[in-house]
Structures are given as structure tokens and as C-alpha cells.
N, CA, C and O atoms as a Tinker XYZ file with bonds, in Angstrom:
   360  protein
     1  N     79.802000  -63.410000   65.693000    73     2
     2  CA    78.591000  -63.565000   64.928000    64     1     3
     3  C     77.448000  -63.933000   65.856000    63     2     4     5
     4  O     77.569000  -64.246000   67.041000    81     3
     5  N     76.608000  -63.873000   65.336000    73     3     6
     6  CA    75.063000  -63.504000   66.627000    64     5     7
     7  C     74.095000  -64.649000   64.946000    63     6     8     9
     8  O     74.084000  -64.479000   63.727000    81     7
     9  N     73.428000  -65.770000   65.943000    73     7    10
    10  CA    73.037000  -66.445000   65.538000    64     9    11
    11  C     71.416000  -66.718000   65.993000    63    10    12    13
    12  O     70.959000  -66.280000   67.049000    81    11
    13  N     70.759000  -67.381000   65.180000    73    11    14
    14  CA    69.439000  -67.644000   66.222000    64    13    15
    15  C     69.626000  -68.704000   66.801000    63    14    16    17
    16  O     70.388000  -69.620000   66.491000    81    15
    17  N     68.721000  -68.583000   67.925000    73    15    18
    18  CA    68.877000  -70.034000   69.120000    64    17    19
    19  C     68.414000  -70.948000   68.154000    63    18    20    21
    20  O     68.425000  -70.750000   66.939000    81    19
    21  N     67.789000  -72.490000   69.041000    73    19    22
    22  CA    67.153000  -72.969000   68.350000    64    21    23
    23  C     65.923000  -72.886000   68.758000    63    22    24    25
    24  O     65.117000  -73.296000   67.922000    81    23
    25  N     65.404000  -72.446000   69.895000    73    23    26
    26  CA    64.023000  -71.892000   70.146000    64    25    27
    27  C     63.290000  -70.859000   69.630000    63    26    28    29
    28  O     62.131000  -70.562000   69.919000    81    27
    29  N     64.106000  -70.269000   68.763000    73    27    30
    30  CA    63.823000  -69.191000   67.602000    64    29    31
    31  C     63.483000  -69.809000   66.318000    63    30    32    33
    32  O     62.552000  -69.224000   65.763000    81    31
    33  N     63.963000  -70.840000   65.658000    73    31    34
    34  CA    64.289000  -71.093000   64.852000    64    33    35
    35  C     64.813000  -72.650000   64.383000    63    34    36    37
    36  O     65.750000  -73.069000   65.062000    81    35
    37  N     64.293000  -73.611000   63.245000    73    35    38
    38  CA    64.832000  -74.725000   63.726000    64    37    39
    39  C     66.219000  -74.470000   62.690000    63    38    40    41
    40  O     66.373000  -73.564000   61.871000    81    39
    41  N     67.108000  -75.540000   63.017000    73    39    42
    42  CA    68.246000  -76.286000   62.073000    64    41    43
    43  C     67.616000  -76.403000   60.945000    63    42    44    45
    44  O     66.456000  -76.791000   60.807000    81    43
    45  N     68.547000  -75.989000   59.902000    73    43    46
    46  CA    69.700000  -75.409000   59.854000    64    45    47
    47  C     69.682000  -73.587000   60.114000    63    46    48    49
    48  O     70.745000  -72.974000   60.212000    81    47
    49  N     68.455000  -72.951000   60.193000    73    47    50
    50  CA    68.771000  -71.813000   60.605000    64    49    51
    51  C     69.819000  -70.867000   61.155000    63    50    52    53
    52  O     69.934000  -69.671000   60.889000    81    51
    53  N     70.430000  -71.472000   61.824000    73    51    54
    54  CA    71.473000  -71.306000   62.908000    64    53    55
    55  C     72.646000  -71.141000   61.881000    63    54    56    57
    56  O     73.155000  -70.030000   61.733000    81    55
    57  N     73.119000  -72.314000   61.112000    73    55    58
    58  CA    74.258000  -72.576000   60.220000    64    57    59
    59  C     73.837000  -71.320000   59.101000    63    58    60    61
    60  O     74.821000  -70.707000   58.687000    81    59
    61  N     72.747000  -70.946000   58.661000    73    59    62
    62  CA    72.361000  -69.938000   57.599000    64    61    63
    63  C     73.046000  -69.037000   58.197000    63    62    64    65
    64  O     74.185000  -68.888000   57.755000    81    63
    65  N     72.658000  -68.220000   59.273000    73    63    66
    66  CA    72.944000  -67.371000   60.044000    64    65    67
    67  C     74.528000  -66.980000   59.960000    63    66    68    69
    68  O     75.008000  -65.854000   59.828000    81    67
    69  N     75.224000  -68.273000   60.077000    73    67    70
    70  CA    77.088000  -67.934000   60.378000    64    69    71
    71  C     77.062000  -67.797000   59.100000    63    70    72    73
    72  O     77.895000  -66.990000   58.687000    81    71
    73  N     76.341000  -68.342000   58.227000    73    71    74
    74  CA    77.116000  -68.410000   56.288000    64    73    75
    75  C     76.612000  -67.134000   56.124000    63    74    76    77
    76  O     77.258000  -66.506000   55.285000    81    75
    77  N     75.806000  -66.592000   56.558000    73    75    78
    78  CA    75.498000  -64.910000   55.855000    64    77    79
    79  C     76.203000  -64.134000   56.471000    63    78    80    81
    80  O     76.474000  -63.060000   55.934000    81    79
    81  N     76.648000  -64.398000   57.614000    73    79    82
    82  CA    78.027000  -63.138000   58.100000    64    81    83
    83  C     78.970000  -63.399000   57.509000    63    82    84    85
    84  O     79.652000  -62.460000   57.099000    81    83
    85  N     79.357000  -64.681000   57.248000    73    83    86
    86  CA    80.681000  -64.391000   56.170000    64    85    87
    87  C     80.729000  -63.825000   55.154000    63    86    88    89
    88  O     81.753000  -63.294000   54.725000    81    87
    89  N     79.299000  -63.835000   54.406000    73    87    90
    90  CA    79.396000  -63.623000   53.083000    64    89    91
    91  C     78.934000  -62.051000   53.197000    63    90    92    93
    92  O     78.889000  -61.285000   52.235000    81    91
    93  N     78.629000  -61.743000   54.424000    73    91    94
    94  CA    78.804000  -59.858000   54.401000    64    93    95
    95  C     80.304000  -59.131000   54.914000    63    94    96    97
    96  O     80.769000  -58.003000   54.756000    81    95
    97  N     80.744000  -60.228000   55.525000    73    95    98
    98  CA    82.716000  -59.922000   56.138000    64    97    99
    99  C     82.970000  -59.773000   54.326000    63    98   100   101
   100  O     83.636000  -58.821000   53.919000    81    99
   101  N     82.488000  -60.605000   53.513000    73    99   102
   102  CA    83.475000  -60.490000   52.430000    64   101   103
   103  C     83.031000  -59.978000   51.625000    63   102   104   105
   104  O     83.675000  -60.056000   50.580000    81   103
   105  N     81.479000  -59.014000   51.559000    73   103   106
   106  CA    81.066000  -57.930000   50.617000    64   105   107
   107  C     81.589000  -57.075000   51.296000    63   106   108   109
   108  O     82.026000  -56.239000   50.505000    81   107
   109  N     81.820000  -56.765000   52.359000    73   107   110
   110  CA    82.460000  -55.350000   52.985000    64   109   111
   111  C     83.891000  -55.425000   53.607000    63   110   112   113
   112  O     84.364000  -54.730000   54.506000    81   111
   113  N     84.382000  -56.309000   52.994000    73   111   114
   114  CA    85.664000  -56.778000   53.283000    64   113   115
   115  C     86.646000  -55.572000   52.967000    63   114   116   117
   116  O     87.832000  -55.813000   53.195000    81   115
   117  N     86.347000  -54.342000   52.490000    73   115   118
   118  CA    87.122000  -52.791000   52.150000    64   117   119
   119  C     87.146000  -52.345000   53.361000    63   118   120   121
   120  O     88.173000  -52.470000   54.028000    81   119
   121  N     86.042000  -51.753000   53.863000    73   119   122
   122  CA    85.217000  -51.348000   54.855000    64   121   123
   123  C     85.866000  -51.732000   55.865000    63   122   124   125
   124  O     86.482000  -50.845000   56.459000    81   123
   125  N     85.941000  -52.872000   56.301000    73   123   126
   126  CA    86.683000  -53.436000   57.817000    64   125   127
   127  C     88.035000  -54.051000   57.484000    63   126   128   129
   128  O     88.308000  -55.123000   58.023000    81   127
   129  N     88.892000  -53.500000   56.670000    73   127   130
   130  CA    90.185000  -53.826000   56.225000    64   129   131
   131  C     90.721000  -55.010000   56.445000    63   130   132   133
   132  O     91.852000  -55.115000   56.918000    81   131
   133  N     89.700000  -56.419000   56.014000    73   131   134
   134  CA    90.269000  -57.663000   56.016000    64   133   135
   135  C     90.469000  -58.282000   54.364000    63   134   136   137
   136  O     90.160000  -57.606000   53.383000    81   135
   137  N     90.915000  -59.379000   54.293000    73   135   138
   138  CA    91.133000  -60.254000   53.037000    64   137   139
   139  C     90.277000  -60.608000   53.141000    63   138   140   141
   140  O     89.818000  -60.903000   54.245000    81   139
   141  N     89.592000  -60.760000   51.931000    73   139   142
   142  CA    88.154000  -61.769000   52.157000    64   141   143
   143  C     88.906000  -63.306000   51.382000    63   142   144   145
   144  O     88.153000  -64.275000   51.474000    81   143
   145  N     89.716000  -63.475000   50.952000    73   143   146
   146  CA    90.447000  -64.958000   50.906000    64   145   147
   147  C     91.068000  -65.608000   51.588000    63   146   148   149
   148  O     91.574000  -66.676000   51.244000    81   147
   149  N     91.186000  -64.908000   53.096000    73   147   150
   150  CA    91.727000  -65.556000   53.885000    64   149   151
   151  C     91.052000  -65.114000   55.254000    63   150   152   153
   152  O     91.436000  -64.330000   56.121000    81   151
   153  N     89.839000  -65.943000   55.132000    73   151   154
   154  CA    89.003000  -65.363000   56.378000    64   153   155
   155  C     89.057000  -67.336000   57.366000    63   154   156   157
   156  O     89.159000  -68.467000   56.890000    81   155
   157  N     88.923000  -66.819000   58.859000    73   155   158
   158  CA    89.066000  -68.242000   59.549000    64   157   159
   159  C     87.907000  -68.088000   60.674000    63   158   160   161
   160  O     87.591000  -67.062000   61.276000    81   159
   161  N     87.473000  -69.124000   60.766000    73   159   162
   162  CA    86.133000  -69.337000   61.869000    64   161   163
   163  C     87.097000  -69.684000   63.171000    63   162   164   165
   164  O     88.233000  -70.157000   63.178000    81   163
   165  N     86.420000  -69.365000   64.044000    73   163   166
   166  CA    86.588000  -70.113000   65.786000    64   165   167
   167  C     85.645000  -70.087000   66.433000    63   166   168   169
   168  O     84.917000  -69.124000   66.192000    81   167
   169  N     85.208000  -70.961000   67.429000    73   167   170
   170  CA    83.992000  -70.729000   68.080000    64   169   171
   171  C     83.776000  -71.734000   68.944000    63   170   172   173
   172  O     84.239000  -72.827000   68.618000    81   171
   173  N     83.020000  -71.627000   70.266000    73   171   174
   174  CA    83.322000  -72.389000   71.229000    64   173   175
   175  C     82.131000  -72.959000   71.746000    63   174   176   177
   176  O     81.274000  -72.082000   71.861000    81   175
   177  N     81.710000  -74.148000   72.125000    73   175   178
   178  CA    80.428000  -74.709000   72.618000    64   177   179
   179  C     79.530000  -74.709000   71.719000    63   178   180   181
   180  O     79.598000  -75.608000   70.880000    81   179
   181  N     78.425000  -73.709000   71.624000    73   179   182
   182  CA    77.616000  -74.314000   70.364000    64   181   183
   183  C     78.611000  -73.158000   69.204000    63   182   184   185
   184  O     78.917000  -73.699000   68.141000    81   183
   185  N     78.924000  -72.184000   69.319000    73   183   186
   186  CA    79.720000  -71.750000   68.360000    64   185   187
   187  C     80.930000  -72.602000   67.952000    63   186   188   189
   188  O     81.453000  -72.490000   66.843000    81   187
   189  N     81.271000  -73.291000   68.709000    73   187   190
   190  CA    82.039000  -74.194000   67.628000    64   189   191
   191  C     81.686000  -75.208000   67.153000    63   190   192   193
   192  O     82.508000  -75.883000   66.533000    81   191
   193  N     80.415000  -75.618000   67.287000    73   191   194
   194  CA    79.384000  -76.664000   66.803000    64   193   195
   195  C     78.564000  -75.889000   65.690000    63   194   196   197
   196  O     77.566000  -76.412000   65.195000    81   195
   197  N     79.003000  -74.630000   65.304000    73   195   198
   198  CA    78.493000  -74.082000   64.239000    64   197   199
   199  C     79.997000  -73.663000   63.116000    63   198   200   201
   200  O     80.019000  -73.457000   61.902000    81   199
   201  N     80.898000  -73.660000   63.937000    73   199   202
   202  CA    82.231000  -73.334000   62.988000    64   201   203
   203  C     82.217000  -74.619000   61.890000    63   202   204   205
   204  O     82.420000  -74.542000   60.678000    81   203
   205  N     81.970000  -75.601000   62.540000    73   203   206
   206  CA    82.425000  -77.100000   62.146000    64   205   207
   207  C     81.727000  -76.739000   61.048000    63   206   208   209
   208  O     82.183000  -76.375000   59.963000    81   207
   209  N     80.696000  -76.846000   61.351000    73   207   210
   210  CA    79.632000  -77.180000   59.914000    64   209   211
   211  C     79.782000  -75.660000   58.310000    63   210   212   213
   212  O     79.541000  -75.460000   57.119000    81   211
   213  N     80.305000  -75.091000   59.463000    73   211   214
   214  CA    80.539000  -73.958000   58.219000    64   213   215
   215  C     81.575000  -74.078000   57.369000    63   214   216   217
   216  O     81.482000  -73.739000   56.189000    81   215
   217  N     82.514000  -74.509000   57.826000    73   215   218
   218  CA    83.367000  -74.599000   57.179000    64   217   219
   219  C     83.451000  -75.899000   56.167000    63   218   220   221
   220  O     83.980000  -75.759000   55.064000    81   219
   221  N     82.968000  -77.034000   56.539000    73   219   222
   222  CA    82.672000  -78.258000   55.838000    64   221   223
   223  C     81.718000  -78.152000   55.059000    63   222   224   225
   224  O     81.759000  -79.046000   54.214000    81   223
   225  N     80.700000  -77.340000   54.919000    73   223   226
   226  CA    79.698000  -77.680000   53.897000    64   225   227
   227  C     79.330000  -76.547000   52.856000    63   226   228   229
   228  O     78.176000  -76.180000   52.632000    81   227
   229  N     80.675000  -75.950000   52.140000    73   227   230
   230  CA    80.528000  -75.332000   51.297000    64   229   231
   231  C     80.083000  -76.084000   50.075000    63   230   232   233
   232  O     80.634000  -77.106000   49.665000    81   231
   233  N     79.096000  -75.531000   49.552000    73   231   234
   234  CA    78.461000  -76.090000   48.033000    64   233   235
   235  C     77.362000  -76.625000   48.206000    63   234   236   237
   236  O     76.634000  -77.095000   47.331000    81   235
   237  N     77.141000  -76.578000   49.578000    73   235   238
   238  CA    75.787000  -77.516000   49.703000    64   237   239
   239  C     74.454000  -76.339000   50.139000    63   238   240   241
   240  O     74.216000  -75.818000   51.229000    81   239
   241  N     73.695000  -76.182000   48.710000    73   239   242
   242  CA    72.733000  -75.000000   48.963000    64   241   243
   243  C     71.775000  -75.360000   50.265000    63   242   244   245
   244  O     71.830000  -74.565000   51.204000    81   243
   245  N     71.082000  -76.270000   50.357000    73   243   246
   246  CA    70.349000  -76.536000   51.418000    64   245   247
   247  C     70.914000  -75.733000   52.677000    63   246   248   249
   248  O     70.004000  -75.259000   53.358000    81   247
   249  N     71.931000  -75.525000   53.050000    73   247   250
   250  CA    72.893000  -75.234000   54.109000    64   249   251
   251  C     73.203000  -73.973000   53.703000    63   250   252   253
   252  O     74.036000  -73.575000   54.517000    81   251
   253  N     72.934000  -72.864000   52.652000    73   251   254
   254  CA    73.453000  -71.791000   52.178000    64   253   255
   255  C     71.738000  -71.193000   52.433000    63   254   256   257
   256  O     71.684000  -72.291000   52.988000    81   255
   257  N     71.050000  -70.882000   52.499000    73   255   258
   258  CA    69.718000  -70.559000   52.847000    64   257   259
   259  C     69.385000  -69.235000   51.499000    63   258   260   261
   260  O     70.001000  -69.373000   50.442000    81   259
   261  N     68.702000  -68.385000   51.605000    73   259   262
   262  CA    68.437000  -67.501000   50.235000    64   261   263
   263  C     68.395000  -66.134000   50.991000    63   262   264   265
   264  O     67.487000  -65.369000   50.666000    81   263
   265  N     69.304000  -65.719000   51.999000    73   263   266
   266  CA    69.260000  -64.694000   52.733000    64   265   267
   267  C     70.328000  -63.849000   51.670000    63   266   268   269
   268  O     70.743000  -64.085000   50.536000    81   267
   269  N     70.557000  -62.666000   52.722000    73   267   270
   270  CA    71.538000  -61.256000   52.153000    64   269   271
   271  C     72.859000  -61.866000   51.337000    63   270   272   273
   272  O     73.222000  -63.019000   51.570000    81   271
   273  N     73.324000  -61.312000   50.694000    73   271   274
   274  CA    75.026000  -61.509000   49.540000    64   273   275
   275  C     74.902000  -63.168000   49.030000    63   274   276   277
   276  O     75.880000  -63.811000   48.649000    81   275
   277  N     73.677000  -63.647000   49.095000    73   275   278
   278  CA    73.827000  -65.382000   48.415000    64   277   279
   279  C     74.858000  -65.487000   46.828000    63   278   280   281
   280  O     75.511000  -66.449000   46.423000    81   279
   281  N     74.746000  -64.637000   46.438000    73   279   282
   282  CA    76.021000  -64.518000   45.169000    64   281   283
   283  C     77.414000  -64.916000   45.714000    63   282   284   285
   284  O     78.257000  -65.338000   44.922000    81   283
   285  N     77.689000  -64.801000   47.022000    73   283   286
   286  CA    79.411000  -64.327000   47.825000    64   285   287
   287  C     79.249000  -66.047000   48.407000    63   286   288   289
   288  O     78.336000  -66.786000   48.775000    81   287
   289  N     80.577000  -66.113000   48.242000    73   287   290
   290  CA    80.685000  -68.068000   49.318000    64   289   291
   291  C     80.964000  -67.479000   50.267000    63   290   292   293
   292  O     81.333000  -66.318000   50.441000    81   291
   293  N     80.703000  -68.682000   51.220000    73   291   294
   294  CA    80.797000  -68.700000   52.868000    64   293   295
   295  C     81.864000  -69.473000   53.173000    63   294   296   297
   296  O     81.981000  -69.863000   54.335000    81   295
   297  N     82.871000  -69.845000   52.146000    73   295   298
   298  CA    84.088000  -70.828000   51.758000    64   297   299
   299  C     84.922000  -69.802000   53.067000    63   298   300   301
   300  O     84.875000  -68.572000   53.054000    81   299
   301  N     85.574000  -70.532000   54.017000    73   299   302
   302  CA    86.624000  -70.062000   54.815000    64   301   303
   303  C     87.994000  -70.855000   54.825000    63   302   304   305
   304  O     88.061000  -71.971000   54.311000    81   303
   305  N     89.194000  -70.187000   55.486000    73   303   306
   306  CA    90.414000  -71.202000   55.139000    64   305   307
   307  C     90.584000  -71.714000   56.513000    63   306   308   309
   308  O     91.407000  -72.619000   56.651000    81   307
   309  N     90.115000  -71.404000   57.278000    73   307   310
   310  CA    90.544000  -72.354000   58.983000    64   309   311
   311  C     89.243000  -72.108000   60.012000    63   310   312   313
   312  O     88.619000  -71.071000   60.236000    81   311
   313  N     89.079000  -73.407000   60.531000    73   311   314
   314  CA    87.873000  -73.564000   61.167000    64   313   315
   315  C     88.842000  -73.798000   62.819000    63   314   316   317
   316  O     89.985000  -74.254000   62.851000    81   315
   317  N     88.179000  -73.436000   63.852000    73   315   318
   318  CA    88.682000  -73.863000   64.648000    64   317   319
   319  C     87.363000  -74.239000   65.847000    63   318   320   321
   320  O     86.493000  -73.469000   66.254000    81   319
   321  N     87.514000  -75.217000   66.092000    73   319   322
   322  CA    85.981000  -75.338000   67.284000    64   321   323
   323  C     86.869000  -76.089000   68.460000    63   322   324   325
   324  O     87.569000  -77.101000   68.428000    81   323
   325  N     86.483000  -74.998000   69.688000    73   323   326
   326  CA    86.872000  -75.256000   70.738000    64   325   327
   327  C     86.015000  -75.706000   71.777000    63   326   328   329
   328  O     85.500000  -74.822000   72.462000    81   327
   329  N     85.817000  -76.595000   71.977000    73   327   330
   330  CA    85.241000  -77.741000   73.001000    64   329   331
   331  C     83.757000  -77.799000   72.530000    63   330   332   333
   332  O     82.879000  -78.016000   73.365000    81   331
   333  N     83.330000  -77.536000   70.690000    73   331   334
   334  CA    81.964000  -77.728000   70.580000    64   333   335
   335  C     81.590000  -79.222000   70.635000    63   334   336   337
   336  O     82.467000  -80.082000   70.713000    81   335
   337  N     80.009000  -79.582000   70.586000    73   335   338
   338  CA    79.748000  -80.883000   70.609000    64   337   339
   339  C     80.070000  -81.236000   69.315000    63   338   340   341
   340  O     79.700000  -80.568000   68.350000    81   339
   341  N     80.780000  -82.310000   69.220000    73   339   342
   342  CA    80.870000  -83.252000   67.724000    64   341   343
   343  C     80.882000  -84.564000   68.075000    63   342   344   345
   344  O     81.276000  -84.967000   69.170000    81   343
   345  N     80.425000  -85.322000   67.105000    73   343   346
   346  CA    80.231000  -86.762000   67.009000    64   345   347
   347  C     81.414000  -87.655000   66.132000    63   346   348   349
   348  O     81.677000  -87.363000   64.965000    81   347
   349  N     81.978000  -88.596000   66.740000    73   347   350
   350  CA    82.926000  -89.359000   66.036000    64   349   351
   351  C     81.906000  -90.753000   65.562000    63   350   352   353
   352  O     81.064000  -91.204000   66.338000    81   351
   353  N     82.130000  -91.302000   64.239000    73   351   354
   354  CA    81.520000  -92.104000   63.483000    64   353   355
   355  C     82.648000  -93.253000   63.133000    63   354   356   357
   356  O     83.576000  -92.933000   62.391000    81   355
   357  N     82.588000  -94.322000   63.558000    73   355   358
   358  CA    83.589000  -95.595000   62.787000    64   357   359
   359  C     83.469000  -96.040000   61.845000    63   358   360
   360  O     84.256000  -96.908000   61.469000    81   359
């Protein structure tokens, strides 16, 4: 998935960006012969600093933006982020 920087664009832009490719993987989910119920993120450095958040913040419109297939969720079943930045909270 091809995202905007953030010099393009501020936050959450970026997170819009990954939620509208999913939700076109799973309008054309015929087309490129996948399940669209069993679709999984991975992504590494800032792509996996964008998996994280995709996958955690289904339902939250602010974070769903009003771009292409907004009818379709961006709901995925496995996130995987490999060495992105994340923050641990106590």
C-alpha cells in the first residue's frame, strides 16, 4: 500500500490512506482472488506504525476519513508490525 508522507499531508491522513486500500482489496476482492474476511496487515518501520493503528481502530470514523468504498470496513484479522515505532504506556 502507497501512503502519503507526512510532508504531504498531516495525521491521520496517512492511516486514511491504509483504511481505503483495504476497503478496495475487499470491493475487488473477485478480481484479485482473495477472501475479503480474512485479510492481514504487515508492515515495517513507519508501515508498521501504520498496520498498528489499522487494525486497532476499527469503528472509529475520525480515523475512517470520507474517501473511495466508505460503505466497506477496513476491519482486518492479523496485524503484524515489524520493528515500527510504538509506545508502551503503564
Amino acid at each position: 500500500m502507497q501512503y502519503r508522507g507526512s510532508g504531504d499531508a498531516v495525521f491521520p491522513a496517512q492511516l486514511q490512506d491504509v483504511k481505503t486500500a483495504v476497503r478496495f482489496l475487499k470491493a475487488n476482492a473477485a478480481a484479485y482472488n482473495i477472501d475479503p474476511h480474512n485479510i492481514g496487515v504487515w508492515g515495517d518501520s513507519s508501515g508498521g506504525h501504520l498496520a498498528l493503528p489499522l487494525g486497532l481502530t476499527e469503528g472509529l470514523k475520525e480515523f475512517d476519513g470520507d474517501r473511495e468504498y466508505a460503505p466497506i470496513s477496513s476491519r482486518v484479522q492479523a496485524i503484524a508490525d515489524w520493528f515500527g515505532p510504538t509506545v508502551y504506556w503503564q
